[in-house]
C-alpha positions in Angstrom: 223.7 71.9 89.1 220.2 72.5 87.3 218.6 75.9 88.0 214.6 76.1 87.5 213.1 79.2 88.9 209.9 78.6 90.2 207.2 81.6 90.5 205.3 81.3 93.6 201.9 83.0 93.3 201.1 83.6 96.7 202.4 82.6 100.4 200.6 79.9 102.3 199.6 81.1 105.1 198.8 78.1 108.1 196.1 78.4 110.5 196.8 77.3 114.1 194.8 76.2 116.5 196.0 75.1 120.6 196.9 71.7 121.1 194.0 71.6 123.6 191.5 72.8 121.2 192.4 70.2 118.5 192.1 67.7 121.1 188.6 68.7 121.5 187.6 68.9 118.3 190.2 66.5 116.6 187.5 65.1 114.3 186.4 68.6 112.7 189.8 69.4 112.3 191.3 66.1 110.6 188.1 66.5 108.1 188.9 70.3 107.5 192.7 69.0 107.2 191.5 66.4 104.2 188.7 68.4 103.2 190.6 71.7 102.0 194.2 70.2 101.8 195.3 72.6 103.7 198.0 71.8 106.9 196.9 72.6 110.6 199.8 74.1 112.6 199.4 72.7 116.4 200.9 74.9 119.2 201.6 73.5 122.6 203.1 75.4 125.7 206.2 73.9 125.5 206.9 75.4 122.3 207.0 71.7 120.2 204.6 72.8 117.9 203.1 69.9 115.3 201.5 70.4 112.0 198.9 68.2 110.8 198.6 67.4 106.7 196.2 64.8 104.6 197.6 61.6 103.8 197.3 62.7 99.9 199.1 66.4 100.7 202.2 64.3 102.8 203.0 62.2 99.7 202.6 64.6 96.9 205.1 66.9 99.2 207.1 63.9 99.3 207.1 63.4 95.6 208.0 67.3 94.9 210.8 66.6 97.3 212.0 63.9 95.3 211.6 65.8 91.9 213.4 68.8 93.4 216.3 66.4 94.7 216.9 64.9 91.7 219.3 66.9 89.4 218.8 64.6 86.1 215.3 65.1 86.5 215.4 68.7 86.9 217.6 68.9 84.0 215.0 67.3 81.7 212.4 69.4 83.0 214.4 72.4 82.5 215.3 71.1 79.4 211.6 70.6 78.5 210.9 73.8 79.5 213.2 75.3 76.7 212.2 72.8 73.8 208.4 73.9 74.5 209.4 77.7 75.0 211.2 77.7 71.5 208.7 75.0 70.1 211.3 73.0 68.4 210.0 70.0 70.1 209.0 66.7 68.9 205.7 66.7 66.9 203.7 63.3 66.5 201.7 62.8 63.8 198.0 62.2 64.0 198.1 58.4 64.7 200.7 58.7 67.4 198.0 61.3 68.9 195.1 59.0 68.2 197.5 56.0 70.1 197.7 58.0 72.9 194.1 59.1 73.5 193.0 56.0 72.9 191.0 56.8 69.5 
């Protein structure tokens, strides 16, 4: 198993709203939602809480999921990580450069 550690900068903190407010103003927040990709965390009485999340936000969760699942992908990263930290990687020369910018 591939370890990476990861440094998290800060803790996301969720604002929540009552299911009967977000029914009142659904519209505001689905545009705050998309707007400031930021999850809405929707409490009801009966305790089933919901969280709401941009289109955009649900797949590139989706995608870290998949990255962080993935133990041959990890491994290059990790892998990656080291070449560039000891920069003993792979240097193109100025017309591979040029290639990939287009120039």
């Amino acid at each position: 198993m591939v370890s990476i550690s990861i440094k998290l900068y800060g803790v996301l903190k969720m604002e929540s709203t009552s299911a009967n407010k977000f029914r009142e103003n659904m519209k505001g927040y689905v545009e705050q939602v998309v707007k400031r990709h930021e999850p809405l965390k929707v409490t009801h009485r009966s305790g089933e809480d919901f969280v709401i999340i941009s289109a955009e936000d649900w797949e590139r969760e989706q995608e870290t999921l998949h990255v962080l699942q993935n133990n041959d992908l990890l491994k290059q990263i990790a892998d990656s990580l080291d070449t560039h930290a000891k920069k003993s990687g792979y240097l193109p020369t100025d017309r591979e450069l040029n290639e990939i910018a287009g120039i």
